[in-house]
Phi, psi and omega in degrees: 000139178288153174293003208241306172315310204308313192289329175294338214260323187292338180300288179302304158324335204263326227244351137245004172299297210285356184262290191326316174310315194115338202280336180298334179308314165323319204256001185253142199298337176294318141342301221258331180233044123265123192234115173230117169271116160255143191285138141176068157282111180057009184300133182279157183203110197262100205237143165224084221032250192278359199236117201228138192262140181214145196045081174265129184187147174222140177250114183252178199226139195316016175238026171057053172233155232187135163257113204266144175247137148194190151206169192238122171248117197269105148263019176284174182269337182234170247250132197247123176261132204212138190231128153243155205205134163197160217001258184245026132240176191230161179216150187187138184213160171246072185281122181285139184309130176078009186257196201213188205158108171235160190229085193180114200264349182267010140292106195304319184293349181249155199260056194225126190271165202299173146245114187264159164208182203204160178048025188296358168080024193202172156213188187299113192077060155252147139234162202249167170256149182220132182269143194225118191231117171219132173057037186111306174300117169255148153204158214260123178215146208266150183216131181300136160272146174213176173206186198276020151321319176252138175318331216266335205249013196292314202253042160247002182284162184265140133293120202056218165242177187278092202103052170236152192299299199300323171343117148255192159227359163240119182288141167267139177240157196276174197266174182281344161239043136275132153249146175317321164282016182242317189318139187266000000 
């Protein structure tokens, strides 16, 4: 066989090999301008059998008040009661056997009102303790304070204090036919 054949033969074999490998993935443009961020900067992860707490994460605001994020996922067959507590708030649900518990009021699937806290031991790129009591059983775990630095987290900062009527946990920004001085 000639050396020119042979170096062609070496080719092809190289030029299917590397798209079967995967190394072609690198080079595609959908890899490369699809950007999807998932939040779990420091997100905490809590497993109690079957019931697992997940994105334990409080985003604060430049007055040391602070919004707590997680969900609670029941995968047992019977109905799991569970408290999370950090500074000066506690939260408690009775999450139904196969059901879920989200704590994130910008998730269109949750029922949920902000959680604000306040004297939580920490500010931003800290990590604080947080208790996590499921079915009885507590235990003490750590969770990331973030702030509104990173794009994904600016309109997660809490706004007021924790019992205040005005309290959000979301800043409003006015809609294109609001102006900020007509916004209510």
């Amino acid at each position: 066989m000639k050396r020119s054949t042979r170096a062609a033969l070496a080719a092809a074999a190289v030029a299917l090999v590397i798209p079967a490998s995967g190394c072609a993935s690198l080079l595609s443009a959908q890899q490369t301008a699809e950007y999807q961020y998932n939040g779990g900067d420091g997100a905490w992860n809590v497993e109690n059998e079957q019931v697992k707490v997940r994105g334990l994460l409080l985003i604060a605001n430049d007055d040391d008040v602070a919004q707590v994020f997680f969900t609670v996922v029941n995968n047992s067959d019977q109905d799991a009661d569970v408290e999370i507590s950090v500074g000066s708030a506690t939260a408690s649900e009775t999450v139904p056997a196969g059901g879920r518990w989200v704590q994130n009021p910008e998730n269109a699937a949750a029922e949920s009102e902000p959680l604000l806290t306040e004297n939580y031991g920490g500010k931003p790129g800290d990590k604080v303790d947080v208790e996590v009591t499921i079915n009885g059983e507590t235990e003490i775990v750590r969770a990331q304070v973030l702030n509104g630095a990173h794009p994904d987290y600016q309109d997660l900062e809490p706004t007021g204090a924790p019992g205040d009527d005005s309290a959000t946990g979301v800043v409003e920004t006015p809609g294109p036919e609001e102006s900020p001085a007509t916004a209510p």
